[in-house]
N, C-alpha and C positions, 0 to 999 in steps of 0.2 A: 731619759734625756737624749742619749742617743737615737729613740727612736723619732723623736720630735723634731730632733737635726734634720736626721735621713728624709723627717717629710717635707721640711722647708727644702732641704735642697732638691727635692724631685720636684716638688711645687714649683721652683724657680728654674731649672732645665723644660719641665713641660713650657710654660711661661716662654721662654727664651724661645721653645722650636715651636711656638703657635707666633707666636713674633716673626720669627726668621722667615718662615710658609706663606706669613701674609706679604712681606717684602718680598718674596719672589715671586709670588705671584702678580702682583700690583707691577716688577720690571720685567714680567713676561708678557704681559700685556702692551705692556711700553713698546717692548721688543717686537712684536707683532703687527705692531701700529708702524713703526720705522720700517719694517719690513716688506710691510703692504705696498708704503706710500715709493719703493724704489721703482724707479724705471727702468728700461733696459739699458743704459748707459750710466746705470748706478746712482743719478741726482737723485737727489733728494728736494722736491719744493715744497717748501710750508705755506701751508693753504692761508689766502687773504684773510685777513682781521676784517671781522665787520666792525664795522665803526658807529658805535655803541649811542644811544639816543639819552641821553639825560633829562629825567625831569625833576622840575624842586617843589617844591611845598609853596603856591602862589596864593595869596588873600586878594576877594573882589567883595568889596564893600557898597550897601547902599547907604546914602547919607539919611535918610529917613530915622526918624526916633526909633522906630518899630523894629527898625531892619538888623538885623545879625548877623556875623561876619561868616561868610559861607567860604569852605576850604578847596581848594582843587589842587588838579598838577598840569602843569602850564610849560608846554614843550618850548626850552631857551633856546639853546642849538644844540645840532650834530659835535661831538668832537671830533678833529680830523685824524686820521690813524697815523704813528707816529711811526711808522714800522711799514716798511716795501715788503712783495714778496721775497724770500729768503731760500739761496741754493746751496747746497752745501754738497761735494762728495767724498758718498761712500766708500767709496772704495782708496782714496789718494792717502797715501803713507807721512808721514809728516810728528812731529815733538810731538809729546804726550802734551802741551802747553796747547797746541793747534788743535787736536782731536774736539771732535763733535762733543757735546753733550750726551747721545746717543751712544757713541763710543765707549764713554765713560760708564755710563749707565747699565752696558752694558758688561763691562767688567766688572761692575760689583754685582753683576747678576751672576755670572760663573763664583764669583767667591764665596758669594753668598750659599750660593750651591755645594759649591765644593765644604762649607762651614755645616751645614746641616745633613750631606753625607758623612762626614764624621761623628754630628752628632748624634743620628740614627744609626749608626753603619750599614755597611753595603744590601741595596736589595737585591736580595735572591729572587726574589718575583718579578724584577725590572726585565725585561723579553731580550733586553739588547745587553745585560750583564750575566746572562744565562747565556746565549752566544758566545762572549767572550772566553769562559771558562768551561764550553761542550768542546770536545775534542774535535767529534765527528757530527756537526748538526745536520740536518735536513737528510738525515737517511730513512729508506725506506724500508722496513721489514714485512719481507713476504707473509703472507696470511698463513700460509700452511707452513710457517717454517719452524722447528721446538725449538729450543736453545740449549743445546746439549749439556752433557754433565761433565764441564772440565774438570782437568786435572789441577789444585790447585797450586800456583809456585811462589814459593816463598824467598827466593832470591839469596837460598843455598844450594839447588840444582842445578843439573845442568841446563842450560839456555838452549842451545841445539833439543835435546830432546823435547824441551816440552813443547817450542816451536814448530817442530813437527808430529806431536801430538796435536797439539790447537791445528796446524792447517788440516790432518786426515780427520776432523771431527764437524770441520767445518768445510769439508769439502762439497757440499752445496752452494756455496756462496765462495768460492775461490778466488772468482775473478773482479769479486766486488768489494775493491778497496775500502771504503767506505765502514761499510759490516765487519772488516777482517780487523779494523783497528778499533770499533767501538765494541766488540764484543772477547775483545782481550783482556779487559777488565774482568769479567767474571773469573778469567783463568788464574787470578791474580789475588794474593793475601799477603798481610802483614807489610813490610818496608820495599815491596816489589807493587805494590797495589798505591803506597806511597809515593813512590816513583811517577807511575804511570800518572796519576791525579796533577803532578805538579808539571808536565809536559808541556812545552807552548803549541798551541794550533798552530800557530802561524807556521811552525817551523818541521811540522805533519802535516804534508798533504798525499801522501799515498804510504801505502803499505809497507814499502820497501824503504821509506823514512825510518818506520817505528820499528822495525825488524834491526835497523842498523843501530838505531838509540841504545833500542832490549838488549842488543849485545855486547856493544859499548856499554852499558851500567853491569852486565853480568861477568865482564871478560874477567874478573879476579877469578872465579869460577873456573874457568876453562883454564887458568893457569897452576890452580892448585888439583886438576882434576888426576884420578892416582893415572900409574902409569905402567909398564912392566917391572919397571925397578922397584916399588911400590909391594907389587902382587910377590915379588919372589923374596924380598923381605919379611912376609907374614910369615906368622907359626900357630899352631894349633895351640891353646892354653890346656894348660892339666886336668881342667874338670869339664873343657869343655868337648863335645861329642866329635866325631866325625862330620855328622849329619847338620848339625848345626856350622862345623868350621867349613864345609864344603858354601852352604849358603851364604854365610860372612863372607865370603873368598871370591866368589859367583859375581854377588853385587857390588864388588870394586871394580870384578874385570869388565862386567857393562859398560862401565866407563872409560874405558883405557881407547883411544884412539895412534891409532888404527886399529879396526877392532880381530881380536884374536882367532884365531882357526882352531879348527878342531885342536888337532894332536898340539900344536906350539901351548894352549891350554894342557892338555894332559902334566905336558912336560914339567913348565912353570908350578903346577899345583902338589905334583910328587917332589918339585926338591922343595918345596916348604917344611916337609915331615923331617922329624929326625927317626934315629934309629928307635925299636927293629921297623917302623913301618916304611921308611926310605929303600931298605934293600929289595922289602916285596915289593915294593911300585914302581922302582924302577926298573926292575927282571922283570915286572906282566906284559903284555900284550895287548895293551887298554889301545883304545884309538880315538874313545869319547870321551867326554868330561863325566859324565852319568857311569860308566863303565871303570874306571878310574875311583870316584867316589864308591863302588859297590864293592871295589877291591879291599878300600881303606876301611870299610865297615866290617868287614870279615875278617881283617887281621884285628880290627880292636874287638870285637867278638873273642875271637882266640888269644889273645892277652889276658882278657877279664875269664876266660876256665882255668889260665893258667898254660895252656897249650904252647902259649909265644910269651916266651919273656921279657917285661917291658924293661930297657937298658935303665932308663927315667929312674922307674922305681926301683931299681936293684941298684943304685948308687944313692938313692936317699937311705934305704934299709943300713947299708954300708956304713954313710955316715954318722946313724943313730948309734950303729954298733957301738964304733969308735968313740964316740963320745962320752956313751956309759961305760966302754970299758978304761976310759980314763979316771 
């Protein structure tokens, strides 16, 4: 039963939009015809009625026995046309009671339109609703040009960087707006790709529009981005390496604006440690962040022979003591 619903009621939408189709097009034609007939001063003149010939059904009879009644059509009169020419303008504003015929007609031709875009929804194939919803139309891509392999952002980076990854990648096409906004897109995934799609053209006409938007939508980023108080709050966790705390540590300070110098790095990354590896790094002689990391790897080397005693582990030992010996 339901399926026998479902086909009467497409039955009768098709129905409906072969109806509605013929209606517009029958007031498009209308529309065209009013359209034609304007002059440059907007009248409108409705072309002379010709004045129509009437003929009736006339009997001529002979009076002879023989003779049969022979039929013809036997011109009466002309009617006279009851109707002047007729001017009407276009263009003059006036009650919806005043308006043209044409006028009218031609309102129920937008609605009508507007009724059967709803009923199909929107064509994607219409050239001028494709327009509407290209960002950047009518650009030209050079023949020899690749399309590089951007970095994709997902609208938890930083904004600055990847901005200036997109322009050094696209640094053949620098100067051409155009290219630099329609090919942001590719550098673009998930709620950042989102963004971009729901932009209005109107309100992008050059480079340095969408640049300012990008940032404007990413600026929560740049406010939660770490910072030195951040990096000298970290600690190395207990099972986790040197080598690996060095590169956790590394990739926060990438982000830290203003960005960090050599030693003011050393410095920051030796008071993360606690003891024994605090006292050795900060008595070395490190000046690089790499020289600094090679220090902390050799004291935890000499921790795990036993050589350097880890403080850490000699007060968990302590506390097991104590506990058993309770």
């Amino acid at each position: 039963m339901d399926n026998e619903e479902k086909a009467l009621l497409e039955a009768h939408y098709q129905n409906e939009i072969e109806s509605i189709k013929g209606e517009v097009a029958r007031l498009t034609d209308l529309l065209k015809q009013v359209l034609s007939s304007k002059n440059e001063k907007g009248i409108f003149v409705q072309p002379p009625v010709k004045t129509p010939s009437i003929h009736v059904l006339g009997t001529s009879q002979n009076l002879g026995a023989d003779s049969t009644a022979e039929q013809h059509f036997v011109l009466i009169a002309p009617i006279p046309s009851s109707q002047a020419p007729i001017t009407m303008d276009l263009i003059a504003d006036g009650p919806p009671g005043n308006r043209s015929t044409d006028f009218v007609n031609y309102d129920k031709l937008s609605a009508l339109e507007e009724r059967l875009r709803a009923v199909e929804g929107n064509d994607w194939f219409d050239p001028m609703r494709v327009v509407e919803v290209c960002l950047a139309p009518n650009i030209i891509v050079p023949k020899n040009f690749r399309t590089p392999d951007f970095i994709k952002y997902t609208g938890l980076e930083c904004p600055n960087t990847h901005l200036q990854s997109y322009c050094n990648k696209m640094a053949e096409l620098i100067y051409d707006d155009k290219l630099l906004i329609y090919f942001l897109q590719d550098g673009l995934t998930g709620s950042a790709l989102s963004w971009y799609m729901r932009l209005d053209n109107a309100k992008v006409k050059k480079w340095k529009d969408l640049v300012e938007a990008f940032l404007k939508q990413c600026k929560f980023n740049l406010e939660i981005a770490p910072n030195r108080t951040i990096l000298m709050s970290m600690e190395k966790e207990n099972q986790e390496s040197v080598s690996l705390y060095a590169q956790r540590w590394r990739d926060k300070a990438t982000y830290v604006q203003a960005p960090l110098i050599d030693t003011e790095m050393v410095m920051l990354f030796a008071n993360t440690f606690q003891s024994p590896y605090y006292a050795h790094l900060i008595g070395s002689s490190a000046q690089h962040f790499h020289e600094v990391v090679r220090i902390a790897e050799k004291i935890e080397k000499a921790i795990k022979r036993g050589k350097i005693k880890d403080s850490v582990m000699n007060s968990r030992t302590m506390m097991r003591d104590d506990s058993g010996g309770g």
